[in-house]
Wavefront OBJ file of the C-alpha trace (Angstrom):
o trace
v 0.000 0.000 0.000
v 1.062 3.646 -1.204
v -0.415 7.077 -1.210
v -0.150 9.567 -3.747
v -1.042 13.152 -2.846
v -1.588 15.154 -6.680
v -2.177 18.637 -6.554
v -3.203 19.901 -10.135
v -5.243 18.625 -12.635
v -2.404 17.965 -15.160
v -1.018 15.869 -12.291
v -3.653 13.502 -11.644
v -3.981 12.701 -15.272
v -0.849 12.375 -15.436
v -0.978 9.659 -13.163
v -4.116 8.021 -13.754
v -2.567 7.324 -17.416
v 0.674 5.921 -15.576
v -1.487 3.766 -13.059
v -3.528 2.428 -16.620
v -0.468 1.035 -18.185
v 1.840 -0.286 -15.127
v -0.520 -1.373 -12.301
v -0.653 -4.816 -13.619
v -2.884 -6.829 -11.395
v -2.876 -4.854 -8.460
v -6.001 -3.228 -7.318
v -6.013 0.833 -6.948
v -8.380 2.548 -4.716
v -8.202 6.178 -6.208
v -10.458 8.962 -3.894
v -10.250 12.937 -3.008
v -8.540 14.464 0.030
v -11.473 16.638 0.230
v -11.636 20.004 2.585
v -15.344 20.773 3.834
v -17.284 21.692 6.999
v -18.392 18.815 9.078
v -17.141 15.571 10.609
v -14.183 14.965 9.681
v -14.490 10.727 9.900
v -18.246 11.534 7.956
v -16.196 13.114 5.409
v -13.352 10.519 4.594
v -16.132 7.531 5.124
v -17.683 9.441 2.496
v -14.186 9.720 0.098
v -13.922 6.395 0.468
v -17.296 5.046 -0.498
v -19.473 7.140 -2.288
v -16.235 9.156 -4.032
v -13.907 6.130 -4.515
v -12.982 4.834 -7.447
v -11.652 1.131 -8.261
v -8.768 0.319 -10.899
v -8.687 -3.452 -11.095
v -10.195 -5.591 -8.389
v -12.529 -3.917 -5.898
v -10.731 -5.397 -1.953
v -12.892 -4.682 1.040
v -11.813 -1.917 3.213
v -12.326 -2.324 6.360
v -14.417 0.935 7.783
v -14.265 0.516 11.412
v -11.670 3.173 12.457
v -14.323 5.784 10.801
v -17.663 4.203 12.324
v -16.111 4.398 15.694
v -14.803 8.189 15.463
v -18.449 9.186 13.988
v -19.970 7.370 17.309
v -17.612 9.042 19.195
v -18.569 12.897 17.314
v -21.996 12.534 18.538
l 1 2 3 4 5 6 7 8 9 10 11 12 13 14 15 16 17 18 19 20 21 22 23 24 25 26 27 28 29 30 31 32 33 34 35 36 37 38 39 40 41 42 43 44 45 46 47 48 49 50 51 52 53 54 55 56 57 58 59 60 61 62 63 64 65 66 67 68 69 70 71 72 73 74
């Protein structure tokens, strides 16, 4: 596992055309850093789900460390 942080819009297709070509069978989860107002667990639950993207074969992620921050928000 690796993270990528791109910046610019150049960059991330850039990248994206890179990650086409030379993944090979590895699976690539591929989702924002996003900045907004609100919880921040609610947020990144929701940049990994509902904003996520899959290259290759979709692994499950295991979602506990945000379910347990969002209990502990309320």
């Amino acid at each position: 596992m690796f993270e990528v942080n791109l910046f610019t819009p150049a960059q991330f297709g850039a990248f994206i055309s890179w990650l086409v070509i030379w993944r090979g069978p590895l699976s690539v989860l591929i989702h924002p850093n996003t900045v907004e107002e609100g919880k921040h667990a609610a947020i990144e639950l929701r940049n990994h789900t509902e904003r996520a993207v899959w290259m290759g074969e979709r692994i499950p992620l295991d979602y506990t460390l945000f379910f347990a921050q969002l209990e502990r928000d309320q």
